[in-house]
C-alpha positions as CSV (number, residue, x, y, z in Angstrom):
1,X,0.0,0.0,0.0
2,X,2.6,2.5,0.9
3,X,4.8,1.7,-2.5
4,X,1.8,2.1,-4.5
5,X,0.9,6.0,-2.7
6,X,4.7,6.5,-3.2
7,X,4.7,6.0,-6.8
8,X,1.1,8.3,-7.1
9,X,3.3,10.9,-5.4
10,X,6.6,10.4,-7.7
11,X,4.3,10.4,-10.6
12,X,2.0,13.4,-10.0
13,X,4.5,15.8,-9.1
14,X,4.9,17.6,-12.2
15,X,1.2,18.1,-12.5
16,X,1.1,19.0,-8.6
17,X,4.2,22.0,-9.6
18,X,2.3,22.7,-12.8
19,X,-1.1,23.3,-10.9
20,X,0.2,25.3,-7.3
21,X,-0.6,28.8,-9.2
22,X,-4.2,27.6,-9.5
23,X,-4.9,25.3,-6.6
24,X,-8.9,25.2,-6.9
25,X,-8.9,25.0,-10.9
26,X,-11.3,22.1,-11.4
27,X,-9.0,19.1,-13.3
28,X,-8.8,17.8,-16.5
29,X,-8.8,14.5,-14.9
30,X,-9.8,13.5,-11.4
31,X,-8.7,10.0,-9.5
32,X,-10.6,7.9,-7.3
33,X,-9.2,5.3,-5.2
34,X,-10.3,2.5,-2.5
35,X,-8.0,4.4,0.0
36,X,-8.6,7.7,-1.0
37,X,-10.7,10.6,0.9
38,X,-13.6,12.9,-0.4
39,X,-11.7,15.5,1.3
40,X,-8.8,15.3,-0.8
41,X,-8.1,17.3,-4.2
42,X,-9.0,14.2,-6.1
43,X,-5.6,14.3,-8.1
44,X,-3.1,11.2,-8.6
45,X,-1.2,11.7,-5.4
46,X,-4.4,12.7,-3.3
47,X,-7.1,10.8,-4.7
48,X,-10.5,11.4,-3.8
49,X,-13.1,8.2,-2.6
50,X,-16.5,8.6,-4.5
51,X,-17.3,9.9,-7.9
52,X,-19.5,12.6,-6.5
53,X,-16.3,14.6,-5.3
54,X,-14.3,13.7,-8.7
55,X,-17.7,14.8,-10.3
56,X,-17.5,18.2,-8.5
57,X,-13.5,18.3,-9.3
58,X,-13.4,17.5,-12.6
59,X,-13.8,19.9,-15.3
60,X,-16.7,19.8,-18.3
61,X,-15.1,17.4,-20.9
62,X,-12.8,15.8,-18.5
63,X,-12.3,12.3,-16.9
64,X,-12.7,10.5,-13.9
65,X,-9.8,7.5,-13.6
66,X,-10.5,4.4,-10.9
67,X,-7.1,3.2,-9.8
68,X,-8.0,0.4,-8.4
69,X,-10.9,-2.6,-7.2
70,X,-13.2,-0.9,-5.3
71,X,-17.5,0.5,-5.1
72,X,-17.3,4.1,-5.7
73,X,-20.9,5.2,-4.7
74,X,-22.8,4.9,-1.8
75,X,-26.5,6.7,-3.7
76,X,-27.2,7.2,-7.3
77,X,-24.3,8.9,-9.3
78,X,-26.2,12.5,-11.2
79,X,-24.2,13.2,-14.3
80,X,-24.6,16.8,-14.6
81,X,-21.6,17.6,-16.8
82,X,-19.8,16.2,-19.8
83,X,-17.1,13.6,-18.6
84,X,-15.3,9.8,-18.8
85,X,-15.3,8.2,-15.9
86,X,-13.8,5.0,-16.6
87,X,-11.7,1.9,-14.2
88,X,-7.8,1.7,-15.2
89,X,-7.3,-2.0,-17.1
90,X,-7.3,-4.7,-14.4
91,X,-9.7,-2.7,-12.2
92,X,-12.8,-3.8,-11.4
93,X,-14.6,0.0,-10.5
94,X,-18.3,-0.7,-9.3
95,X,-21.0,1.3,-9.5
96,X,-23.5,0.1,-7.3
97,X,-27.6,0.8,-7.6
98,X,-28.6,1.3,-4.3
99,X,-32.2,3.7,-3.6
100,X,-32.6,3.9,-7.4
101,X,-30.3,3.8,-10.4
102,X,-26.8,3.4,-10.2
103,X,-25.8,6.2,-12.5
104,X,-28.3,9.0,-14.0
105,X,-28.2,11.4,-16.8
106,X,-31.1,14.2,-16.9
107,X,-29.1,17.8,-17.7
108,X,-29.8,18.0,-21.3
109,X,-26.5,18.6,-24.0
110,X,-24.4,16.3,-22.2
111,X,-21.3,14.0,-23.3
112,X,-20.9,11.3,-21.3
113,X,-19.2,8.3,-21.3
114,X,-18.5,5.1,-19.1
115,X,-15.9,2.7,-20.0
116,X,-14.5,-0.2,-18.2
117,X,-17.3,-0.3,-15.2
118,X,-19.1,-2.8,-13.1
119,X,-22.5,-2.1,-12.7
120,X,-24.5,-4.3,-9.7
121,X,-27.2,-4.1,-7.4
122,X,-26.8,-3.5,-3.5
123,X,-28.3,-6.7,-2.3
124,X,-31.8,-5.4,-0.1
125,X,-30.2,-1.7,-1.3
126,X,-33.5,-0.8,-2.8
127,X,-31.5,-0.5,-5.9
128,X,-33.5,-0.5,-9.4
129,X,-31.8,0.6,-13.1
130,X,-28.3,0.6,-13.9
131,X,-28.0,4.1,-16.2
132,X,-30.7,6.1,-16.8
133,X,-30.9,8.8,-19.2
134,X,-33.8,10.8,-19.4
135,X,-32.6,13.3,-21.0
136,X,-31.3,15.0,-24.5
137,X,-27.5,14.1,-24.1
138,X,-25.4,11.3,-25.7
139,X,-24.3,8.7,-23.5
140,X,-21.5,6.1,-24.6
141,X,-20.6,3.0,-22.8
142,X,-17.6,0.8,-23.7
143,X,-16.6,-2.2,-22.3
144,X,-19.0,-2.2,-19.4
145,X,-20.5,-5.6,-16.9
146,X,-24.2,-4.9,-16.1
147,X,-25.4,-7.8,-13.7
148,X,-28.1,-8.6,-11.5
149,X,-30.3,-5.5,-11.8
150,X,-33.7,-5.8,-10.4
151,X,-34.6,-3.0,-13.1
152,X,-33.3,-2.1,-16.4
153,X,-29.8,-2.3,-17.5
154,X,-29.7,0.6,-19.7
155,X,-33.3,3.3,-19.8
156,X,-32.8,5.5,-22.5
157,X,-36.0,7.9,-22.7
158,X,-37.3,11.1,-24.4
159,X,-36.1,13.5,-27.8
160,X,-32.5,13.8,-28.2
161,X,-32.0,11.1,-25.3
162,X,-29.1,8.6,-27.6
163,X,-26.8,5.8,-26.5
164,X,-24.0,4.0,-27.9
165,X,-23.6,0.4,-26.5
166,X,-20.0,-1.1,-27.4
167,X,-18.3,-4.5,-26.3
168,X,-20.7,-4.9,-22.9
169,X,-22.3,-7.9,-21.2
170,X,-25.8,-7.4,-19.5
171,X,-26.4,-10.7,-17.8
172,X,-29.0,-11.3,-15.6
173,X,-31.3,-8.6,-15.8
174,X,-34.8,-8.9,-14.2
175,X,-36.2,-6.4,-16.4
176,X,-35.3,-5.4,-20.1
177,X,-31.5,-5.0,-20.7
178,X,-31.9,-2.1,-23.2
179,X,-35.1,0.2,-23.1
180,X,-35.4,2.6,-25.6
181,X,-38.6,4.8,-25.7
182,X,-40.5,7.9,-27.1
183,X,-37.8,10.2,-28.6
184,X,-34.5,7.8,-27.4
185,X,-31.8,6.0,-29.9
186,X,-29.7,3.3,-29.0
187,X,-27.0,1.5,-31.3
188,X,-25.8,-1.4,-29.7
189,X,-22.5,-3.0,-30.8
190,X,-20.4,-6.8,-30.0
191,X,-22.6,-6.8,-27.2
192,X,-23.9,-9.9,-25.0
193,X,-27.5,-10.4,-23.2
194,X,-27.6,-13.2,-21.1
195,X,-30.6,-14.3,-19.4
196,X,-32.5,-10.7,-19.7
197,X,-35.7,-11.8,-18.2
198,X,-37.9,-9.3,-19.6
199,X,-35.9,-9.2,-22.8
200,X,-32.6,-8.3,-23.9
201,X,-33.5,-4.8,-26.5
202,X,-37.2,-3.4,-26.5
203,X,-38.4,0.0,-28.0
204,X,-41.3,1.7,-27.4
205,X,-43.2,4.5,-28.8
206,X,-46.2,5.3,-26.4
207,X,-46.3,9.6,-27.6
208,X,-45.5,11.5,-31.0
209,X,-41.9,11.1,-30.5
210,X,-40.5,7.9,-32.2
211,X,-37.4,5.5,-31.0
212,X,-35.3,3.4,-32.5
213,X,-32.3,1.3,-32.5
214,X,-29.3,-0.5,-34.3
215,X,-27.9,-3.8,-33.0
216,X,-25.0,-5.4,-34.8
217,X,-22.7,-8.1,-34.3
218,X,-24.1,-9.0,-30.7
219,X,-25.5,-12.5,-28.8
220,X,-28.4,-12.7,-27.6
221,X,-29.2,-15.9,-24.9
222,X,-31.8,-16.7,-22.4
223,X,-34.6,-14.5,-21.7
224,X,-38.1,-14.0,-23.2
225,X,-37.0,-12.3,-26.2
226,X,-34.2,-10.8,-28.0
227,X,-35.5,-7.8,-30.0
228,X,-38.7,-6.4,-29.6
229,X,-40.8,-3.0,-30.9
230,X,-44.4,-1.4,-30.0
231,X,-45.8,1.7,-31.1
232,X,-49.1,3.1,-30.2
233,X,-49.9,6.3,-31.6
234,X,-52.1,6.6,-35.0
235,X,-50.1,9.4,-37.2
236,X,-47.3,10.0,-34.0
237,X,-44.1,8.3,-33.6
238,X,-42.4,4.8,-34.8
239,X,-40.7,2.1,-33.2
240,X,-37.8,0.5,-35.2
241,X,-34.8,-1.4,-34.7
242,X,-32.3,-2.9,-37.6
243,X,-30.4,-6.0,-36.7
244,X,-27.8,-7.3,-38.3
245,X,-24.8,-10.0,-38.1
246,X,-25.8,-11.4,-34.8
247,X,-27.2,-14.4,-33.0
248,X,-30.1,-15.3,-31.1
249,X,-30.1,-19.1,-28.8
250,X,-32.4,-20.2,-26.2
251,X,-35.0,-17.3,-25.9
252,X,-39.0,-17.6,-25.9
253,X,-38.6,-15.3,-29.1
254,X,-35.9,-13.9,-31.2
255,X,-38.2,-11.3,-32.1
256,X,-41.6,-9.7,-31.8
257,X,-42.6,-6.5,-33.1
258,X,-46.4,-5.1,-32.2
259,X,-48.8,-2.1,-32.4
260,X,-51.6,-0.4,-31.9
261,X,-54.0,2.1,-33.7
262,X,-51.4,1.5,-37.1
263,X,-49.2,3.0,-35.6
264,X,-45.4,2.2,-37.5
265,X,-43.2,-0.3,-35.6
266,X,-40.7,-2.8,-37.5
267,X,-37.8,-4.9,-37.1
268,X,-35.6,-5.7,-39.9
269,X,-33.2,-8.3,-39.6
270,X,-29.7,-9.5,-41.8
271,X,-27.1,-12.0,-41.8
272,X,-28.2,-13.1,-38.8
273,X,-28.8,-16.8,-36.8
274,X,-31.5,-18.1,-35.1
275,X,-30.7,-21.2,-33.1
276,X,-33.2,-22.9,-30.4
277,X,-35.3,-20.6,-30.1
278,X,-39.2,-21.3,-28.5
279,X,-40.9,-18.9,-31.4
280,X,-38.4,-17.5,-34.1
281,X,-40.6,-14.5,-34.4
282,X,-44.0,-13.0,-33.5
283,X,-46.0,-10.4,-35.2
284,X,-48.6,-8.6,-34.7
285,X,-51.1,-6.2,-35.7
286,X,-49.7,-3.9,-38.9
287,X,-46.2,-4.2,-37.2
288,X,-44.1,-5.7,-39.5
289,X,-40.7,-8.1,-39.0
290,X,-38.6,-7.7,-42.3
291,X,-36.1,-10.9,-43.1
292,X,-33.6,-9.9,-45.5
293,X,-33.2,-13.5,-46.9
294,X,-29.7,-14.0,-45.8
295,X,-31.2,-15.0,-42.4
296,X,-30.4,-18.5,-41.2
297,X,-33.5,-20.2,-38.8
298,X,-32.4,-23.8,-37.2
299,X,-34.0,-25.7,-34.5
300,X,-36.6,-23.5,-33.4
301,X,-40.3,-23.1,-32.9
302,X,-42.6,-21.8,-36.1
303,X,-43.2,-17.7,-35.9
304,X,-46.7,-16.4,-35.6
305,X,-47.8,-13.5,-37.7
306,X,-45.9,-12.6,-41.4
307,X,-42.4,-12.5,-41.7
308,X,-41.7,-10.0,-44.7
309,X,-39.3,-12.0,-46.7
310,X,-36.9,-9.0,-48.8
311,X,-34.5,-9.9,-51.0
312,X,-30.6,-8.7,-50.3
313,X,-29.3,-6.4,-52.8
């Protein structure tokens, strides 16, 4: 322990020197670590404890490091500024969800992004999404472990509300994994749901504003369904999601798309496997589930509805 504080010191001095003239300039980049303190300056020799001080330390546009294994919230983390905050490799920085979401986004205009993080439950914590956005700000999480959530994994709602889902595993989620609805975007990418209860990707228009989402080269196992859209609003907004290059084992569906009133939801689907599935697909209503005819369906249960068979070009 005190050969690791050493070599924080030895290695922030310059910055320390560089930053005396201006000793309460918020940071380009803040630290956290297990034996830090919330009363310290949050910088690599003096590390603060919990992201809500590196939040307040940290500049707009700059990042929050985790140096090491530790939980680095004790109540939901409020994203009110554009920032990283991302675990050094070989750490394992938790966010727990604990009295409501782990993390939550609602200032509007925002960049944020969250790589390289454990997101969990407090067992009995009261705890319920892991990221919630609810509002007009981009949101991009890379590399991230979402497990165990007695809510969703990922709530994207409302115009201008937009994720970007890269290399992450949701596994376990009691609710959906990925909820998209009126106004929100999500594009999902080399991503794994595993045993999403409630289903791994679902968007729902329920006002004028519409939502969709891309998924591409991602697996999909366990769960009632894989991809799923509903719309409700005659003339309003649309539910869509494109998939494409992925695969879909051991789920209830792969995919269902519904509505109500004619209102426009779709799922269009490419190079892509089916494999064990209960139902490949289920559609209802006008919704509509377009098959590109590169599609591959093996072992698994007859779809109910029409499946829109599109030639590739």
């Amino acid at each position: 322990m005190f050969g690791r504080k050493l070599l924080r010191v030895v290695a922030a001095l310059p910055f320390v020197l560089l930053a005396s003239p201006c000793a309460h300039a918020q940071l380009f980049r803040a630290y956290v670590a297990s034996d830090g303190s919330d009363a310290n300056p949050c910088t690599l020799a003096a590390p603060c404890r919990l992201l809500p001080a590196a939040l307040t330390a940290v500049a707009s546009g700059g990042e929050i490091w985790m140096l090491d294994s530790a939980n680095y919230n004790t109540a939901t983390v409020a994203v009110a500024k554009s920032v990283t905050i991302l675990a050094i490799p070989g750490a394992v920085g938790s966010v727990v969800a604990t009295a409501g979401p782990a993390v939550s986004i609602t200032t509007p205009g925002l960049k944020v992004a969250l790589r390289n993080l454990v997101i969990v439950p407090v067992a009995g914590g009261g705890g319920t999404d892991g990221v919630r956005l609810w509002g007009a700000s981009a949101l991009s999480i890379e590399g991230c472990v979402f497990a165990n959530l007695p809510g969703k994994g990922v709530d994207v709602l409302g115009d201008g509300a937009s994720v970007r889902i890269g290399t992450s595993i949701f596994r376990n989620i009691a609710a959906t994994a990925v909820y998209v609805e009126n106004g929100g975007t999500a594009d999902v990418h080399a991503s794994q749901f595993i045993e999403s209860v409630n289903g791994s990707v679902r968007v729902i228009s329920t006002s004028p504003a519409s939502a969709k989402a891309s998924v591409s080269d991602s697996n999909f196992a366990g769960g009632a369904f894989g991809v799923d859209t509903y719309a409700t609003v005659a003339g309003g907004g649309s539910a869509r999601v494109a998939v494409t290059r992925s695969t879909f084992s051991s789920l209830g569906f792969a995919f269902t798309a519904s509505n109500a009133s004619g209102a426009p939801s779709s799922i269009s689907v490419s190079e892509t496997l089916v494999s064990g599935v209960g139902t490949a697909y289920s559609q209802g209503g006008s919704a509509i589930i377009y098959s590109l005819g590169n599609n591959h369906f093996f072992n698994s249960g007859t779809g109910t509805g029409t499946l829109t068979l599109i030639p590739p070009n």
